[in-house]
Legacy VTK file of the C-alpha trace (Angstrom):
# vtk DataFile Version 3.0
C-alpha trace
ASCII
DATASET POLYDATA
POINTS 242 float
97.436 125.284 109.185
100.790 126.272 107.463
100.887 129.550 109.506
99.819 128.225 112.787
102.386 125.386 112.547
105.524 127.631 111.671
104.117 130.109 114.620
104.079 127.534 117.542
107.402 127.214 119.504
109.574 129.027 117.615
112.777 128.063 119.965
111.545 124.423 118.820
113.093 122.712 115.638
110.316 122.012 113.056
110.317 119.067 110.583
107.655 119.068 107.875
106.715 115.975 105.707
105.265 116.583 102.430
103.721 113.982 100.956
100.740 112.983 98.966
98.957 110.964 101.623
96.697 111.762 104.275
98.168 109.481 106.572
101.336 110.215 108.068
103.708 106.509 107.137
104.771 104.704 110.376
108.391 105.608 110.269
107.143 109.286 110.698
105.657 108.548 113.774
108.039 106.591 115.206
110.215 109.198 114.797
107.559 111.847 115.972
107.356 109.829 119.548
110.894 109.442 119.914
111.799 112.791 119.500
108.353 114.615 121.181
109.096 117.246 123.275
112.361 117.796 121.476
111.254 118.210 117.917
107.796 119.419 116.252
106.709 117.323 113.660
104.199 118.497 110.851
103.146 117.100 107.797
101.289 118.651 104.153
99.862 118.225 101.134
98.304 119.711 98.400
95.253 120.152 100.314
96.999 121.544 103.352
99.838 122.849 102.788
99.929 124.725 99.537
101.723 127.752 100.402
104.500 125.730 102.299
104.924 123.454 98.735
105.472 126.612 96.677
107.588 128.531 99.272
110.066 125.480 99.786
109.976 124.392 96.168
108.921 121.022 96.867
108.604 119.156 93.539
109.101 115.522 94.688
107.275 113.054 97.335
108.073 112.312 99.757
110.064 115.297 101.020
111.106 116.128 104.556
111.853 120.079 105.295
113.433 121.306 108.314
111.724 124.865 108.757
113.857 128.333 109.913
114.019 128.572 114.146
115.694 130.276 116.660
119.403 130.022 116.064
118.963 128.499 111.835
117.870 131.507 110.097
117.583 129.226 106.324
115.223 126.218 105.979
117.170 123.424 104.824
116.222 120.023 103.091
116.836 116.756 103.854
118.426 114.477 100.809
118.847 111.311 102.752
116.509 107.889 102.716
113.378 107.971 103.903
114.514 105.499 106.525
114.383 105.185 110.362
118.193 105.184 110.842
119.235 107.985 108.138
116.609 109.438 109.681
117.701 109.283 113.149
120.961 110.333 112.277
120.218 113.465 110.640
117.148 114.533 113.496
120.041 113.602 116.422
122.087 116.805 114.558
118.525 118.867 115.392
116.800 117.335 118.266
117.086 119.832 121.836
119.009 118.114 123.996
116.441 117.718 126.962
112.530 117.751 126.927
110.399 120.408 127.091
107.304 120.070 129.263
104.140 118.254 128.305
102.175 121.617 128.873
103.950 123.662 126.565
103.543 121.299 123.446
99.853 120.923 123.801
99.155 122.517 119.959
101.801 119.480 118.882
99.846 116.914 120.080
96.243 117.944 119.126
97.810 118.427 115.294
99.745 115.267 115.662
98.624 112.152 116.420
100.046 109.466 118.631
98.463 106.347 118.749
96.554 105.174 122.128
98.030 102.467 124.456
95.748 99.762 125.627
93.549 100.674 128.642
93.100 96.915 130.300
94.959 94.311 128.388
98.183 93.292 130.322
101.320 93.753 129.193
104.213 91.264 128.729
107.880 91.946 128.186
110.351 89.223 127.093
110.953 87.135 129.770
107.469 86.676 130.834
106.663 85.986 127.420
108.708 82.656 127.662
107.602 81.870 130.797
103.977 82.569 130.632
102.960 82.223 127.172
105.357 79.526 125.337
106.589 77.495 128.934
102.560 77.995 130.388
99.817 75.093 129.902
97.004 77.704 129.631
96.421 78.848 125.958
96.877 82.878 125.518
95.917 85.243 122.841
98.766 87.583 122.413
98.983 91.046 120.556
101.787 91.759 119.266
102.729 95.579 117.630
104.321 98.851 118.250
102.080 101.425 119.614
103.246 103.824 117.443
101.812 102.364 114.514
98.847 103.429 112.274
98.105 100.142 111.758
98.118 98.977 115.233
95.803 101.850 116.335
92.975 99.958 114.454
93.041 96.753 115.999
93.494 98.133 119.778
89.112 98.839 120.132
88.525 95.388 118.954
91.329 93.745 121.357
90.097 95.501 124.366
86.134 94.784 123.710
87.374 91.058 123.260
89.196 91.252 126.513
86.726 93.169 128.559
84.023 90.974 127.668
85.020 88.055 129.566
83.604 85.755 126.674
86.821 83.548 126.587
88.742 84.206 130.002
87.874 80.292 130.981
89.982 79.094 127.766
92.501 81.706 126.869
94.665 84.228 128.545
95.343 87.543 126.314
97.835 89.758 126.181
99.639 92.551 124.702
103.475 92.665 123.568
105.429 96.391 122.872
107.881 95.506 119.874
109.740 98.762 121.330
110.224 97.098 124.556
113.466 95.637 125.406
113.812 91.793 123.935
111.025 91.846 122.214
112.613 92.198 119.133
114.477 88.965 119.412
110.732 87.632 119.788
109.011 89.137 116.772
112.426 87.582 114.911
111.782 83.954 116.519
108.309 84.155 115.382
109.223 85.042 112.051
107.061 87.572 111.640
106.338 89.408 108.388
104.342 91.767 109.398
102.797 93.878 112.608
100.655 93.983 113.924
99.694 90.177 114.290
97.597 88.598 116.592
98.803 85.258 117.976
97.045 82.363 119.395
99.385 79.971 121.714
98.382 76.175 122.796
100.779 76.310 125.140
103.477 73.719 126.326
105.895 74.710 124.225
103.620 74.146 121.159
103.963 76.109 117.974
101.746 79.882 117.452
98.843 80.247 114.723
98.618 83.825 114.074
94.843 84.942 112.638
94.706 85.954 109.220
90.798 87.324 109.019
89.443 90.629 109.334
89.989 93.652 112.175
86.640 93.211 113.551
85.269 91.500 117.158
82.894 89.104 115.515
85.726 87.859 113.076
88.110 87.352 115.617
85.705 85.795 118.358
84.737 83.200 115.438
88.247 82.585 115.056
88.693 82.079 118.883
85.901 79.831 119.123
87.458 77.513 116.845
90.440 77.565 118.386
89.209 76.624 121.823
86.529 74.403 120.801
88.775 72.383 119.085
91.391 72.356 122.729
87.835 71.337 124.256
86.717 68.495 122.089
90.736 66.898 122.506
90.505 67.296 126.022
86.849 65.738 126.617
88.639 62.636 124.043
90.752 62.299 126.616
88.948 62.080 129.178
86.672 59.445 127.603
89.438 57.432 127.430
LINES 1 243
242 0 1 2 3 4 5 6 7 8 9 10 11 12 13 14 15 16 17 18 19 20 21 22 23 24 25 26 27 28 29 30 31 32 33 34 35 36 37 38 39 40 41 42 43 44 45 46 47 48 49 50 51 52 53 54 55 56 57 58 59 60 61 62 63 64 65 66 67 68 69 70 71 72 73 74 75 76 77 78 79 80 81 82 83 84 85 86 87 88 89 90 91 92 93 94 95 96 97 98 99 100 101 102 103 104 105 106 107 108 109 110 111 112 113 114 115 116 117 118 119 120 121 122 123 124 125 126 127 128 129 130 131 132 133 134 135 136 137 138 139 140 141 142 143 144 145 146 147 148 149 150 151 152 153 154 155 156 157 158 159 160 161 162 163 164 165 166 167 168 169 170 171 172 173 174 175 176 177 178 179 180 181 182 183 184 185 186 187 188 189 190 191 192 193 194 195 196 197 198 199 200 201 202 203 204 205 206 207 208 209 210 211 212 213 214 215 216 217 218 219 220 221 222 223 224 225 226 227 228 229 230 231 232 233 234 235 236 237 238 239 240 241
């Protein structure tokens, strides 16, 4: 791996996380999508990257390396916190100033993973968000992440299987929500949210969110779901009785 990732586009600046997990944190690949196609991102371990640890004298986790390319003949090492701004700001100093083309990073993005977008599920942005989803009198099921995240990446098959299975299209709408998109931020802040990804379920009419707490799976969700709606059915047929 080490050799083959120090080979490939050697005009490109290379960063290299070392750390002791096999899963590369979220920050990383934010970072690793905002910068693609003007940075190469890598990441080792002991497992993977033994060589690398003893050739850049790595002796503490985690710890981000910029590797030797065209025009920096010396590796250097990043100090900094292991944050998304610091880390901007030191990757902006690196980072080519325009793209390259998809085509010639194809070796980046089979070693590196980028999460998948949703296939089906319709998207909101902020302003349908109020109009549709808080203002609306239909309930919706609403997804709400960044695509870039590990976590997120997970709960995307189960979303979509709910979704294309038409089970609960008569009671609730569902959507999806980009954290990264514009005003959605000021959402995710509104909602007080903790955590993300979360999975929202909204009456409607202006009526406070419940967000589920159970398991990443279809059959704990769809029990979930059932309660929700069965319980919107049972006031609505009171109702009506009266």
């Amino acid at each position: 791996m080490s050799h083959e990732f120090q080979q490939t586009q050697a005009d490109v600046p290379k960063i290299l996380l070392f750390t002791t997990n096999m899963v590369p944190p979220n920050v990383y690949n934010a970072l690793a999508f905002h910068y693609r196609l003007r940075l190469v991102f890598g990441q080792a371990n002991n497992d993977t990257g033994a060589d690398l640890i003893t050739k850049y004298k790595v002796k503490k986790y985690p710890q981000l390396i910029v590797l030797p390319f065209e025009g920096r003949k010396k590796w250097k090492r990043y100090d900094g916190k292991m944050d998304y701004g610091p880390l901007r700001d030191f990757l902006d100093t690196l980072a080519l100033d325009e793209r390259l083309p998809e085509a010639s990073m194809e070796t980046f993005y089979d070693d590196f993973y980028i999460p998948p977008d949703f296939q089906t599920l319709p998207r909101l942005d902020s302003s349908s968000f109020n109009e549709t989803i808080i203002k609306g009198d239909k309930p919706s099921l609403v997804f709400l992440y960044h695509f870039w995240s590990y976590p997120s990446k997970f709960w995307i098959p189960s979303i979509e299987n709910i979704y294309r299975s038409g089970e609960f299209s008569d009671a609730v709408d569902m959507y999806y929500l980009d954290g990264d998109d514009e005003g959605v931020r000021d959402i995710y802040l509104r909602l007080g949210l903790n955590k993300i990804p979360a999975l929202y379920y909204f009456p409607g009419n202006n009526r406070k969110g419940i967000v589920f707490e159970g398991d990443n799976n279809v059959a704990a969700i769809g029990k979930w779901l059932k309660r929700r709606t069965k319980r919107k059915t049972k006031k609505a047929e009171k109702k009506e009785e009266l």
